[in-house]
Every structure is written in structure tokens, then in C-alpha cells.
C-alpha positions as CSV (number, residue, x, y, z in Angstrom):
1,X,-2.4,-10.4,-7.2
2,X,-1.3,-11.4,-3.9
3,X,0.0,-8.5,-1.3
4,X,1.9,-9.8,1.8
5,X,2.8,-7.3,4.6
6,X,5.9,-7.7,6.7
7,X,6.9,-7.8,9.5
8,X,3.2,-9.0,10.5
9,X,3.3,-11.6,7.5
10,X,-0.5,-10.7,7.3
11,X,-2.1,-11.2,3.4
12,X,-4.7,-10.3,1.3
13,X,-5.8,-10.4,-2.6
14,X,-5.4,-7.0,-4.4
15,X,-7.7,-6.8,-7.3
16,X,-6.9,-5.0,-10.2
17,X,-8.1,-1.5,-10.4
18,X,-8.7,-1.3,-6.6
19,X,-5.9,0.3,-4.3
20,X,-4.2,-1.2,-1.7
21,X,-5.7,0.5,0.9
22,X,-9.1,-0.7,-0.6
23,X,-8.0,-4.4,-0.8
24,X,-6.5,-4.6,2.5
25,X,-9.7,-3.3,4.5
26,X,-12.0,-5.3,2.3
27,X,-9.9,-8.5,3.8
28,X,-10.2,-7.2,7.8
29,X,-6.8,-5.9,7.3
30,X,-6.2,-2.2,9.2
31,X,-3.8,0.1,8.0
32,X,-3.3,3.8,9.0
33,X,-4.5,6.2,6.7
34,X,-6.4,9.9,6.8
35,X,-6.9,11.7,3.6
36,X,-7.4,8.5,1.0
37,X,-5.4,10.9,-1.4
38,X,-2.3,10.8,-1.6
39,X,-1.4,14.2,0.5
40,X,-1.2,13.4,3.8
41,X,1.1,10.4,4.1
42,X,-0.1,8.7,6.9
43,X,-0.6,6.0,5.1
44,X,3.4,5.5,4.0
45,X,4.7,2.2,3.5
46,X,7.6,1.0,1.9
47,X,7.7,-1.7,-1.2
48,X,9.8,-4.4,-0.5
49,X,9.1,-6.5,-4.1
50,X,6.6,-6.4,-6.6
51,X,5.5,-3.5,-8.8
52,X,3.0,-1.1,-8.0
53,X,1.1,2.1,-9.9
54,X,0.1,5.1,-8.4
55,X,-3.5,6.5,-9.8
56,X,-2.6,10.0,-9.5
57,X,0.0,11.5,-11.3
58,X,2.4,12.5,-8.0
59,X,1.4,11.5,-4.9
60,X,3.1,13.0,-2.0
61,X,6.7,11.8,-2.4
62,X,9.5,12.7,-3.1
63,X,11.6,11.9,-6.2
64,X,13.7,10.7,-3.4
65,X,11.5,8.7,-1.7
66,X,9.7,7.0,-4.9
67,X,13.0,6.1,-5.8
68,X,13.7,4.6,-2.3
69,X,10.5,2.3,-2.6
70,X,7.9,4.7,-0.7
71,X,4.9,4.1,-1.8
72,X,1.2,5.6,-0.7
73,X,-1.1,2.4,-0.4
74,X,-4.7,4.8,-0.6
75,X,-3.1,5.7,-4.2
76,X,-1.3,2.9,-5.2
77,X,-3.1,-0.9,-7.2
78,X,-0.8,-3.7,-7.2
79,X,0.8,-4.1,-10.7
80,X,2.5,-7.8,-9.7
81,X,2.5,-9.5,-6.4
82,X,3.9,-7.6,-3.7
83,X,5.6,-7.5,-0.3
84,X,5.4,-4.5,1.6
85,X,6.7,-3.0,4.9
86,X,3.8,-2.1,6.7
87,X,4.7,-2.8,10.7
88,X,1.7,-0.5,11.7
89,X,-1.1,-3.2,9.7
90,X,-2.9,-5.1,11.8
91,X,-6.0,-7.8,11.3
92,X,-9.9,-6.7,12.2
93,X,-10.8,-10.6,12.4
């Protein structure tokens, strides 16, 4: 699956049963995180399109903010391609 971040318009491959977080770093892509689960939210982006899955059962968000289109990328595999709003990512190469 193929994961575009905005506003940057930097991409990477997301393989299944890897998370975002994962996938990103393994393609020279930087993007802030702290814990790698799920409780400290550094790592907070917002899904523009696409489908994601968490792997834990509830992450730190809010019922609010899940439904707003937070997602936690250290938590979350692609379930479709996806575009996501990550201004802080940045490229290693």
C-alpha cells in the first residue's frame, strides 16, 4: 500500500503487518515519535484518505479525535492506500 504525506508530498510503501511509523523510517522518512505505543502522542497525525487499523485495542485518542481522523502512526498498519497530514515528516536521504 502506498502512504503519501502532505503537505511535504513525501512517499513511502507500507507493508502489511508493519506500522506506519515502521514503514516510514525503513524508507529514510523521519517522523516525530517517543514512546512507539500508542500513549504518548507525539507521534499524532491526521488521516486525510485511506483506511487505517490500530494494533492495540485504544490508543491514546479520544472517541473524539478517532472520529475526527487522528490517528497514531507507531500503532497504526495501512489498511488501503493512504494520505496523511504529517507537516512535521521530513526525508533522511
Amino acid at each position: 500500500m502506498r502512504v503519501r504525506l502532505e503537505p511535504s508530498g513525501l512517499g513511502f510503501d507500507a507493508e502489511a503487518g508493519t506500522t506506519l511509523l515502521k514503514s516510514a523510517e525503513a524508507a529514510g522518512i523521519e517522523m516525530p515519535s517517543s514512546c512507539r505505543n500508542g500513549t504518548c502522542r507525539t507521534c499524532i497525525c491526521q488521516l486525510v484518505a485511506g483506511s487505517i487499523r490500530h494494533v492495540i485495542e485504544w490508543p491514546g485518542l479520544s472517541a473524539e479525535e478517532k472520529a475526527e481522523g487522528w490517528i497514531l502512526p507507531c500503532v497504526a498498519e495501512a489498511q488501503s492506500d493512504l494520505t496523511i497530514d504529517a507537516p512535521q515528516a521530513f526525508s533522511v536521504f
